[in-house]
C-alpha positions as CSV (number, residue, x, y, z in Angstrom):
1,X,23.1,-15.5,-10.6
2,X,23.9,-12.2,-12.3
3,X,23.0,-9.1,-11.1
4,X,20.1,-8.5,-13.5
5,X,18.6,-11.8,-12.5
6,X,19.3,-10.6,-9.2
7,X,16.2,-7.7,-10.5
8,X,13.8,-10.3,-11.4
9,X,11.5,-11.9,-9.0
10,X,10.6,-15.4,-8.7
11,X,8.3,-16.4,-11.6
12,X,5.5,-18.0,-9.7
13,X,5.2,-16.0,-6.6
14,X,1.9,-15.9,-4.7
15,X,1.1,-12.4,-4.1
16,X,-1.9,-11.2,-2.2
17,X,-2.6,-7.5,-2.6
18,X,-5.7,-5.4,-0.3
19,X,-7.3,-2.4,-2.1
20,X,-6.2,-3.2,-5.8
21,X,-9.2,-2.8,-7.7
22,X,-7.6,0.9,-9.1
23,X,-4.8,3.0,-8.3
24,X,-1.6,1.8,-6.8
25,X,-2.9,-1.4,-6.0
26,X,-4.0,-1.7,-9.5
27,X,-0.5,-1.0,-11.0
28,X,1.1,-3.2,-8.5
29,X,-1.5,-6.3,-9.1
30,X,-0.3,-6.0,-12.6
31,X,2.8,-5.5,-12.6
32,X,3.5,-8.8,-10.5
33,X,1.1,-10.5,-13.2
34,X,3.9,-9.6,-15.4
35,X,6.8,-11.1,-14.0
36,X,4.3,-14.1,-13.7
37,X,3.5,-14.1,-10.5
38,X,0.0,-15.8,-9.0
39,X,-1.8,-12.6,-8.0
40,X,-5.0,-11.9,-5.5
41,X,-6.9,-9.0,-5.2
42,X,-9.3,-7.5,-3.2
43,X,-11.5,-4.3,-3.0
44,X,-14.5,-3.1,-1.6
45,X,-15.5,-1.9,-4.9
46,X,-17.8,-5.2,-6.3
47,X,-18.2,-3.0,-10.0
48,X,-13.9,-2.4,-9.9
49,X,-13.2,-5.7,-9.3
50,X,-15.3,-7.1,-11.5
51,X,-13.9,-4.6,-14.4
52,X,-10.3,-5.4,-13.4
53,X,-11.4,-9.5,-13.3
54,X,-12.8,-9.0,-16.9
55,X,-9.7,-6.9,-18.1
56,X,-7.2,-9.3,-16.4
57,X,-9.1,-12.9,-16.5
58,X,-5.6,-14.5,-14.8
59,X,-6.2,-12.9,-11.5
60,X,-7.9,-14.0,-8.3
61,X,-10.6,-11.7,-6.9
62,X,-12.7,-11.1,-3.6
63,X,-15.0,-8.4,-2.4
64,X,-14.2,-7.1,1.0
65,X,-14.3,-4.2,3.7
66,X,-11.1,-4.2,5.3
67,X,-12.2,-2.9,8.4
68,X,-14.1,-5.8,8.9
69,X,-12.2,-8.4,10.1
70,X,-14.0,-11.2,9.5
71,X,-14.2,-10.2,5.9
72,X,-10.6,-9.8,6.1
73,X,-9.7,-13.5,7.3
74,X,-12.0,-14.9,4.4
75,X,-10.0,-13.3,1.6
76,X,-7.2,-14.5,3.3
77,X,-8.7,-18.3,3.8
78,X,-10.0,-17.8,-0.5
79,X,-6.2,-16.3,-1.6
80,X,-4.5,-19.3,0.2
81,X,-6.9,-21.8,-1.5
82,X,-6.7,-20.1,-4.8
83,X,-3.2,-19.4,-4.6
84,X,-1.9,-22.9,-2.9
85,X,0.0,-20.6,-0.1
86,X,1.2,-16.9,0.5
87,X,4.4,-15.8,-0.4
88,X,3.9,-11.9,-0.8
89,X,1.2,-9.6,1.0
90,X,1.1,-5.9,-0.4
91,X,-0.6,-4.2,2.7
92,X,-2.3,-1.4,0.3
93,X,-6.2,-0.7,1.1
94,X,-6.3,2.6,2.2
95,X,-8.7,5.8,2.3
96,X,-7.4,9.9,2.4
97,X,-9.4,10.7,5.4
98,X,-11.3,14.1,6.2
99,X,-9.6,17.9,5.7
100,X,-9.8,19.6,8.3
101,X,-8.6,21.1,11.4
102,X,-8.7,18.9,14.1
103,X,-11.4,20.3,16.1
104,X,-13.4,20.2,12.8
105,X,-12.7,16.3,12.1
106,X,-15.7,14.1,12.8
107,X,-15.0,11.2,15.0
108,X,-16.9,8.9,13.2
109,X,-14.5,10.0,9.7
110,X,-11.5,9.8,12.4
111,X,-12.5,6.2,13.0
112,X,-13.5,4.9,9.5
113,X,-9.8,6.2,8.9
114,X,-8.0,4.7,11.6
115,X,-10.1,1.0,10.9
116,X,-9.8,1.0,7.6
117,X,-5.4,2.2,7.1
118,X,-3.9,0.7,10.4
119,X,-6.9,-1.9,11.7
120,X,-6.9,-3.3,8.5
121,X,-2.9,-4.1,8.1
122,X,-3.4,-6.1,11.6
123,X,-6.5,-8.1,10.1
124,X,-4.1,-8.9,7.1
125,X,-1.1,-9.8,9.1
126,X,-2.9,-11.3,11.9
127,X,-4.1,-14.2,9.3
128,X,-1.2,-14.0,7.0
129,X,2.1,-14.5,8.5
130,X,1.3,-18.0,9.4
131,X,0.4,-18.8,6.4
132,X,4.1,-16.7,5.5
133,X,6.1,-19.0,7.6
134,X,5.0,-21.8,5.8
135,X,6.7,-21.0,2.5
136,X,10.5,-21.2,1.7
137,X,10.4,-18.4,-1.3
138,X,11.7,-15.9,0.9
139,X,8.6,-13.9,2.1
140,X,8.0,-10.5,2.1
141,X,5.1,-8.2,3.5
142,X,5.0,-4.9,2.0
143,X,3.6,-2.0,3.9
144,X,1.6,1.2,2.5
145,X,2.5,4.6,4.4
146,X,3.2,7.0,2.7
147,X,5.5,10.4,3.1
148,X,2.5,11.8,5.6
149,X,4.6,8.9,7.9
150,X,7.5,10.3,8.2
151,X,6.7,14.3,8.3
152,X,3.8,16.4,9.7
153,X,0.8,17.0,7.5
154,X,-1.4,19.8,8.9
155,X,-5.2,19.7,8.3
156,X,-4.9,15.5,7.5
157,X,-4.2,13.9,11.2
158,X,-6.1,11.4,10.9
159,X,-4.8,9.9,8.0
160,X,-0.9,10.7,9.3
161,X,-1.5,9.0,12.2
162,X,-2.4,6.2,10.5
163,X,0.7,6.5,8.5
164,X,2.8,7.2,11.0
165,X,1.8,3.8,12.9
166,X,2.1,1.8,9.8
167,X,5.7,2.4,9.8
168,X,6.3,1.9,13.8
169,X,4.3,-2.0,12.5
170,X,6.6,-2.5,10.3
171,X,9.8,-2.0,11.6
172,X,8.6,-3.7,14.7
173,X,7.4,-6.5,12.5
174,X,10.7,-7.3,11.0
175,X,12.7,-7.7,14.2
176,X,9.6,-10.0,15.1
177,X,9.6,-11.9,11.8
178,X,13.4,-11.6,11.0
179,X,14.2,-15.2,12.5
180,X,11.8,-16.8,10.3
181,X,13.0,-15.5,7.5
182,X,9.9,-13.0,6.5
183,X,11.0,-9.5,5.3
184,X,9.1,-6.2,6.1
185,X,9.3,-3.1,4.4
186,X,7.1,0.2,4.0
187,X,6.8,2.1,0.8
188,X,6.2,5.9,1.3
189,X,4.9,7.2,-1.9
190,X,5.2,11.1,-2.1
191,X,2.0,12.8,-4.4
192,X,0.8,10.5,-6.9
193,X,-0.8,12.1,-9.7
194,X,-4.6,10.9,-10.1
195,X,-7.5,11.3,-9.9
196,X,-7.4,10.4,-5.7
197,X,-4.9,13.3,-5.0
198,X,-6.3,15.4,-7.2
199,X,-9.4,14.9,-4.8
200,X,-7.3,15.9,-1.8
201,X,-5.4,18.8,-3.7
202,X,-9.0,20.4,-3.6
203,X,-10.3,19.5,0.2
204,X,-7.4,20.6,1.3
205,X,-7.5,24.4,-1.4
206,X,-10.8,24.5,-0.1
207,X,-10.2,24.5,3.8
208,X,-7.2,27.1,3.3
209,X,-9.3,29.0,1.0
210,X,-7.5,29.1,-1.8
211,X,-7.6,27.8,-5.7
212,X,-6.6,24.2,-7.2
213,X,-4.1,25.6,-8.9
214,X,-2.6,27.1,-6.1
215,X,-2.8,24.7,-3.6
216,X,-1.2,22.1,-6.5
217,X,1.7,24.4,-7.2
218,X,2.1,24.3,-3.2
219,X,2.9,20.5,-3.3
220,X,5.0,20.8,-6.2
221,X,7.4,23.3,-4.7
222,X,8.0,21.4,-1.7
223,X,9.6,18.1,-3.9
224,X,12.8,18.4,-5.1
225,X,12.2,17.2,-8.2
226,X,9.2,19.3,-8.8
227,X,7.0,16.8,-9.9
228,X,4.7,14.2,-9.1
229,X,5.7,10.2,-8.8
230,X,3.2,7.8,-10.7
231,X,1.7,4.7,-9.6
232,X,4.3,2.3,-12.1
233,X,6.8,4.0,-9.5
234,X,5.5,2.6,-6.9
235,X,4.7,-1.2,-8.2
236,X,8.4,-0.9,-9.4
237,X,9.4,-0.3,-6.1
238,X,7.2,-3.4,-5.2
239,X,8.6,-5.5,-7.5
240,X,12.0,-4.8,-6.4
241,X,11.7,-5.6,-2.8
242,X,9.7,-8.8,-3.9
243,X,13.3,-9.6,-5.8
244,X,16.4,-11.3,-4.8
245,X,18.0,-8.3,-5.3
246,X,16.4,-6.8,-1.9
247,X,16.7,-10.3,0.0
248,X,18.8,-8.3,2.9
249,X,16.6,-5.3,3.2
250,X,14.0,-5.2,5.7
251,X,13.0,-3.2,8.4
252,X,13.3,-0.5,5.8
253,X,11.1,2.9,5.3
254,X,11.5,4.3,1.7
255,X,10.4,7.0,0.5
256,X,9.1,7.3,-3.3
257,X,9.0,10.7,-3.3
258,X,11.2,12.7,-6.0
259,X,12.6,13.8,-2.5
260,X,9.6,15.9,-0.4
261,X,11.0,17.8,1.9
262,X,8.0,18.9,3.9
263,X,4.3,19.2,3.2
């Protein structure tokens, strides 16, 4: 095998993906569709997923909350029906979280945050990597953080210490599941430009009291590269560890970033 076929992943991979009806998940759903992979997603968002099932006819779909785990172990029962087997969960389903000082955040917000980012990767994995053990196609679990798990974000601790615990999962995770051949990696994506961060650009302008613009420029000076990454960065960064090119990398935190130093 050369070292571009190295890049590709295997054509027929059975990938599961959480939280997928837009954004990251979205570009990550479709760009395993185009390596040919057998793809499931699922949302809480009935009208997405039906708009992304309509637009992309090839993929599996199901509706759930993934802080609820029962939900959570039927979309996992439906993918490994659909699919025949599991060979690659994308962790993704996620939500921003309140802005706010920490003596402002409301516990209930704090708890809808902590269920849905970090409860919801146990209900995943919890059904999952049995079914993971069972295939020979070299498995892989990929893990959403995000650069809020690997440096302090003021004014958004809840959704950093979500992060943040991802990463300690996954690492754990990979000594766990490294005899049985399963890989486990975290992505970190840095700021994504969309319409999501553009949401959290203003909480956040708003609780310093100060201007979009501002508060964007903020985040801009504190990458490297002074700009933002896109979601295609991140499903390529999916893709790749899904590859035989990344069949020895595991345990692995990594950043997508254009290099953020600090937020």
């Amino acid at each position: 095998m050369n070292t571009i076929d190295l890049l590709k992943p295997a054509p027929g991979l059975r990938v599961l993906v959480s939280g997928a009806a837009t954004g990251i998940g979205a570009a990550i759903a479709q760009a395993f569709l185009e390596v040919d992979a057998q793809v499931y997603v699922c949302d809480i968002d009935q009208a997405a997923i039906n708009k992304m099932k309509a637009e992309r006819p090839q993929l599996h779909t199901g509706v759930a909350d993934v802080a609820n785990r029962d939900q959570v172990d039927s979309i996992v029962d439906d993918a490994r029906a659909k699919l025949g087997g599991l060979d690659i969960l994308v962790n993704n389903a996620g939500i921003a979280g309140p802005t706010g000082a920490v003596e402002d955040v409301d516990p209930e917000q704090w708890e809808r945050t902590i269920s849905t980012n970090l409860n919801s990767q146990y209900y995943f994995l919890r059904k999952a990597v049995p079914v993971l053990k069972e295939t020979s196609k070299s498995p892989s679990i990929i893990a959403m953080a995000s650069v809020a798990g690997r440096l302090g974000y003021p004014f958004r601790t809840p959704y950093a210490a979500t992060k943040w615990a991802i990463v300690g999962l996954m690492k754990s995770l990979a000594i766990e599941l490294g005899p049985n051949n399963i890989r486990v990696n975290a992505i970190l994506p840095g700021v994504v430009e969309g319409e999501r961060m553009n949401r959290v650009i203003s909480a956040r302008a708003d609780t310093l009291g100060i201007g979009f613009d501002e508060m964007k420029e903020e985040y801009l000076q504190k990458i490297s590269l002074r700009r933002m990454v896109s979601v295609h960065d991140i499903a390529a960064m999916a893709l790749f560890l899904a590859s035989p090119a990344a069949k020895n990398i595991s345990g692995q935190a990594i950043s997508v970033d254009g290099d953020h130093q600090y937020l």
